[in-house]
C-alpha positions in Angstrom: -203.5 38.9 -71.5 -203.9 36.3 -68.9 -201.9 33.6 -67.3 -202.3 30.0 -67.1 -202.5 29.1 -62.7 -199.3 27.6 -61.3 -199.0 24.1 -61.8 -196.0 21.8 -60.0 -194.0 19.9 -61.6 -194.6 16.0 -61.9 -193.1 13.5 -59.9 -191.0 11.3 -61.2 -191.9 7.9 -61.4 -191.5 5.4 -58.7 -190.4 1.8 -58.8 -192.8 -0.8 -58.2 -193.0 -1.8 -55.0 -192.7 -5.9 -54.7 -195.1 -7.7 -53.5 -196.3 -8.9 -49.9 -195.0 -12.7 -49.7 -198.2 -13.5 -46.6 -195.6 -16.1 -43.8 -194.5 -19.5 -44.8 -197.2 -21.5 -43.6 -193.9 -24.3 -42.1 -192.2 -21.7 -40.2 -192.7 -22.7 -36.6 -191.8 -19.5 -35.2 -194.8 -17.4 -38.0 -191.8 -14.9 -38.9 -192.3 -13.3 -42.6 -189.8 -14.6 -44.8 -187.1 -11.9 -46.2 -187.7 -11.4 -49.7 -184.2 -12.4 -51.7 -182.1 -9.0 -52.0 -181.9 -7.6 -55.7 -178.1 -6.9 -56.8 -177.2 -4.1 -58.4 -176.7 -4.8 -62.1 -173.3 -4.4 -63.4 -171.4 -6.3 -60.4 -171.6 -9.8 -61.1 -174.6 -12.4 -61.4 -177.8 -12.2 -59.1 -177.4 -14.1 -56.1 -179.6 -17.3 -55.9 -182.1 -17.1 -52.8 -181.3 -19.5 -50.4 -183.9 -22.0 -50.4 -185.3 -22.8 -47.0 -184.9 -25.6 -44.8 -188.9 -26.9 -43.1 -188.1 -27.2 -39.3 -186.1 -30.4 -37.5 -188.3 -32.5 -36.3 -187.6 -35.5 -33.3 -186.5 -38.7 -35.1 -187.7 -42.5 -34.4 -186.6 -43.7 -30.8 -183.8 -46.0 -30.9 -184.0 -49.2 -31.2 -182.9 -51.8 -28.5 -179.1 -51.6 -27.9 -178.1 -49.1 -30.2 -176.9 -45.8 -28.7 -179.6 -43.2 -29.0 -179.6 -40.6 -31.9 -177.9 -37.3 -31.2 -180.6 -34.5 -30.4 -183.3 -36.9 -29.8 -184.8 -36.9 -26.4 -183.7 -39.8 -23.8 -186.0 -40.9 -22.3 -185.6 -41.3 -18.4 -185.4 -44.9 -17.1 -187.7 -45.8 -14.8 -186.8 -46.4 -11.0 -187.4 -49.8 -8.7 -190.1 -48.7 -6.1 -188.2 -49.4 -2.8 -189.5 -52.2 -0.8 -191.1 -51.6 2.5 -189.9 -53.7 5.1 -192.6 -55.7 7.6 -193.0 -54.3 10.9 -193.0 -56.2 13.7 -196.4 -56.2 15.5 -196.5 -55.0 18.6 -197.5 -57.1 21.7 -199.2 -55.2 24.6 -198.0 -56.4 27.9 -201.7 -57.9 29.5 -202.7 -55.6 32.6 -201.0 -56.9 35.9 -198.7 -58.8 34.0 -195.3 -58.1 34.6 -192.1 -59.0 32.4 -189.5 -61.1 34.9 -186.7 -59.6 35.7 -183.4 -61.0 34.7 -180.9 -61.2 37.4 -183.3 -61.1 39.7 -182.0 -59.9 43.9 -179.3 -61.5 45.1 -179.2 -59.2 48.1 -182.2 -60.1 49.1 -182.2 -63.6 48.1 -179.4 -64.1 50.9 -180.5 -62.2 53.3 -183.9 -64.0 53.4 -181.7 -67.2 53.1 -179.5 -66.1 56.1 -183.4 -65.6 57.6 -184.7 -69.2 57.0 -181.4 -71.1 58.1 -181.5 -69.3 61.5 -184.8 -70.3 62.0 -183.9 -74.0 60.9 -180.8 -73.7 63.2 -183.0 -73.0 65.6 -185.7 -75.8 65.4 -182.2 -78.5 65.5 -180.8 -77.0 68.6 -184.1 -77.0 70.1 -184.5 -80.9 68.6 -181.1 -81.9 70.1 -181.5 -80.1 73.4 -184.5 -81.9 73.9 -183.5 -85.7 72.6 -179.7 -86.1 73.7 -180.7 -88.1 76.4 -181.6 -90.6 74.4 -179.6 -90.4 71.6 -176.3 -92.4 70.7 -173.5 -91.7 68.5 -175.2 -92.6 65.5 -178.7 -90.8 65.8 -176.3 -87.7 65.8 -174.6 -88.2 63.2 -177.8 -88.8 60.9 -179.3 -86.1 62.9 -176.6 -84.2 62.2 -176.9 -84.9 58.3 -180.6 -84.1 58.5 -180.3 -80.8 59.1 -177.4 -80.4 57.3 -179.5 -81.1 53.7 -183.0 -79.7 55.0 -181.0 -76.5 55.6 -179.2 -76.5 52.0 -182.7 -77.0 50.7 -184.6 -74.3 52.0 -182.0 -72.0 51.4 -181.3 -73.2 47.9 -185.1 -72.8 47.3 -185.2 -69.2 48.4 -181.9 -68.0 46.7 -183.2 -69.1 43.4 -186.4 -67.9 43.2 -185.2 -64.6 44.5 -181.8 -64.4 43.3 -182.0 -66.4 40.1 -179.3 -66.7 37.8 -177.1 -65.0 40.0 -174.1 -66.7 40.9 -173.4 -63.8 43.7 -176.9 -65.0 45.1 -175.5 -69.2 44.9 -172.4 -68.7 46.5 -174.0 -66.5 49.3 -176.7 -69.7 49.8 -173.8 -72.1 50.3 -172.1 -70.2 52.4 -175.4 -69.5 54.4 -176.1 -73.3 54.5 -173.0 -74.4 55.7 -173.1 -71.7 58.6 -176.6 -72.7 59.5 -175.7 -76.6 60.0 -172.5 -76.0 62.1 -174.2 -72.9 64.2 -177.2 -75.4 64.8 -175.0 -77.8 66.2 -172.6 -75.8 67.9 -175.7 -73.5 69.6 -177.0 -77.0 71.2 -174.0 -77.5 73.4 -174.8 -74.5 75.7 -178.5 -75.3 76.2 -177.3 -79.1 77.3 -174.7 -77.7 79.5 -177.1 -75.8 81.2 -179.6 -78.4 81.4 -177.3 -81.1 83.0 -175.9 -78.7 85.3 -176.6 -75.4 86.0 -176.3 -71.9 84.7 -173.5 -70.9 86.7 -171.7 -74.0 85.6 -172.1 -72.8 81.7 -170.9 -69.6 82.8 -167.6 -70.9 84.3 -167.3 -72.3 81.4 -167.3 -70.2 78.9 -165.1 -67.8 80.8 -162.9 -70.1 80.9 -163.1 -71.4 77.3 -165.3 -69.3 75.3 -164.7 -71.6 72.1 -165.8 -74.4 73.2 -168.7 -75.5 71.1 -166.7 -75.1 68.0 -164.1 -77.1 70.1 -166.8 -79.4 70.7 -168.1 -79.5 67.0 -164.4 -80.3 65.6 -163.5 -82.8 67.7 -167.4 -84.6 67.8 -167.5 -88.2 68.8 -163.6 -88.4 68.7 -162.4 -89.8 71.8 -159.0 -89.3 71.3 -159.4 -85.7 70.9 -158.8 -85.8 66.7 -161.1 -84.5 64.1 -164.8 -85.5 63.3 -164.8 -85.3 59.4 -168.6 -86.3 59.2 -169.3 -82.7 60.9 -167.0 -81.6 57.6 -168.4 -83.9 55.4 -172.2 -82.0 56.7 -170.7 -79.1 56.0 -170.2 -79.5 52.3 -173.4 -81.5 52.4 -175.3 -78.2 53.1 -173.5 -75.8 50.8 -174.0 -78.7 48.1 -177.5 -78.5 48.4 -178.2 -75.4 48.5 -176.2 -74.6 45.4 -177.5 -77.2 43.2 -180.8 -76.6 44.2 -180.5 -72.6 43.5 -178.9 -73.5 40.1 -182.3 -75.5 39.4 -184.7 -72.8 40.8 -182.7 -70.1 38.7 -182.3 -71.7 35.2 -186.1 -72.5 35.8 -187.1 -68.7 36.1 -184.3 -67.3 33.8 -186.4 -65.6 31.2 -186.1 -66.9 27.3 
């Protein structure tokens, strides 16, 4: 007697699987939602799912001076543009022209003063040696002044066009001045000593006295043997000049 081929047993039945929920088509993020969890009967009620919230989306801007919402986006004020400043243009300097200079060179401003009044004591000596014949008391005297103001003059001149504003450059002028018109006087009185007499007779003298023309230009036309204050008086008349004259020349050149 045959038997019937081995058979295995039959599975027991499975539970029905639940069914594929496709993704919420409002999930930003496109993550399958979890299916609700299924309580075991006999402990309690079923649990409600928990219904699902769409996404949080930016609100309305705030209006104009309200504070702005909480988790909206602030918007970043915009910044003044800085202003630019003008530049100044620039100004070439034109070819061979040169910018003066400001305190110009009182150095050399008195010594080419201290040039000119020699050559102006000079020209009076010269003038004196060759006329005192003929002049009287007052001819030297306004002789005297003469030179006194032409040399103030010329060296005033110089001194501010050279020197400038410098006040080092006026007072070395005056001082230049007034030396010229008592050197010119004084330097005559040699050159008539030895023209009315003789060399060796201006040699006697002057070892004898060797300060006798600024003897002879203190005590001038004095016969009593005092002081001649027109040869003072030409003195300041020089130094006068030339500073005031300086003062002009220099505020003239001063640069603005």
């Amino acid at each position: 007697m045959s038997q019937p081929p081995f058979q295995p047993p039959p599975q027991p039945p499975q539970p029905p699987e639940p069914p594929q929920v496709p993704p919420y088509p409002a999930n930003p993020y496109a993550q399958p939602v979890q299916p609700p969890q299924q309580q075991v009967p006999g402990f309690g009620p079923p649990a409600a799912a928990a219904p699902q919230q769409p996404p949080m989306q930016a609100g309305p801007p705030p209006a104009p001076g309200q504070p702005p919402m909480y988790g909206a986006p602030q918007p970043f004020p915009p910044q003044p543009a800085y202003p630019m400043q003008p530049g100044q243009p620039f100004q070439a300097v034109p070819f061979g022209q040169q910018r003066p200079a400001a305190s110009g060179n009182p150095v050399g401003a008195v010594l080419l003063g201290l040039l000119v009044s020699v050559v102006v004591s000079l020209l009076y000596s010269g003038l004196i040696m060759a006329t005192y014949k003929d002049q009287s008391d007052s001819t030297v005297s306004v002789l005297y002044f003469a030179h006194a103001l032409l040399n103030g003059a010329v060296v005033g001149v110089l001194v501010g066009k050279v020197g400038q504003a410098s006040n080092g450059a006026k007072v070395g002028g005056a001082v230049v001045a007034a030396l010229g018109a008592f050197f010119g006087y004084a330097n005559a009185l040699p050159y008539i000593v030895a023209n009315s007499s003789s060399v060796q007779s201006l040699r006697d003298l002057l070892e004898s006295d060797p300060f006798f023309p600024a003897k002879a230009w203190w005590h001038g036309s004095s016969r009593d043997g005092g002081v001649d204050w027109l040869h003072l008086l030409g003195l300041l008349v020089a130094a006068a000049a030339a500073w005031g004259i300086a003062h002009l020349m220099g505020n003239k050149h001063r640069p603005a």
